[in-house]
N, C-alpha and C positions, 0 to 999 in steps of 0.2 A: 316388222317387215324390213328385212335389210335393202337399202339402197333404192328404195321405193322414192326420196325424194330427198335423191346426193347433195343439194343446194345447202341443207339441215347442215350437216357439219362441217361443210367447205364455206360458209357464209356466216351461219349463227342463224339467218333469218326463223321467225317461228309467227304462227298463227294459233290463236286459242277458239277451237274450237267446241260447242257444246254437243256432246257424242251420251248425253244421259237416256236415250230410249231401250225400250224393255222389247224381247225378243221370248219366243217360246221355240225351246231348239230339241228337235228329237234327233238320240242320237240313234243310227241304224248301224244292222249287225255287221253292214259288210263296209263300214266305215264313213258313209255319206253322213250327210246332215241335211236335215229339213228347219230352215229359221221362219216365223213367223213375226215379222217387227210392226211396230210401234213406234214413230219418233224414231230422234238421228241415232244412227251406232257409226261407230268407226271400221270402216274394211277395207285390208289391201286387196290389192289386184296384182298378180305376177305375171311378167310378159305371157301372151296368149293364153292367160286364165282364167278369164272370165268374159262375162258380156261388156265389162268396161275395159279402157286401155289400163295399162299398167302402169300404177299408183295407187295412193291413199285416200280417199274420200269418208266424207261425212255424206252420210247416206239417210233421210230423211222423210218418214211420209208412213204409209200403208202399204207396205210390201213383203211378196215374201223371196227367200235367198236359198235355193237349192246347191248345196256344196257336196260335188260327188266324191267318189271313194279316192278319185284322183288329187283332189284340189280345186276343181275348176269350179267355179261359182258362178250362176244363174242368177241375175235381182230379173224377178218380173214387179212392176209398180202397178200399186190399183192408183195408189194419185201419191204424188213427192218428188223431191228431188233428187240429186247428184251433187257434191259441191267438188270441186276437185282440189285437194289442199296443199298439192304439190304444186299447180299452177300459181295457188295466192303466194305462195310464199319463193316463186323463183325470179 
């Protein structure tokens, strides 16, 4: 995701994040996506594209991520977090 978190190459600064959780993603005909997760994945957010503001998060917990045909992404949580990795690192 470009320029999700400008600090990256204007600074150096970085955060190691653990993004190893497991997702069941259906893809549908008209291009959307249905993810079902488990544990953290990593997902940008593009100015007004989703339910979070725009940036990179480690996304953690029991949840699932409706991404429509457009781009725009849904996380509803049954229980987890948000970590927002562009803040630790600015």
């Amino acid at each position: 995701m470009r320029n999700s978190c400008a600090s990256i190459t204007d600074t150096g600064a970085f955060y190691d994040a653990d993004v190893s959780g497991r997702a069941i993603v259906e893809y549908r005909t008209d291009g959307s996506q249905f993810w079902s997760v488990r544990g953290p994945v990593l997902v940008g957010f593009g100015e007004n594209g989703g339910t979070l503001p725009r940036g990179l998060y480690a996304i953690d917990g029991v949840y699932t991520m409706n991404i429509s045909a457009t781009g725009y992404k849904t996380v509803t949580m049954a229980h987890g977090t948000s970590d927002d990795l562009c803040a630790r690192i600015g």
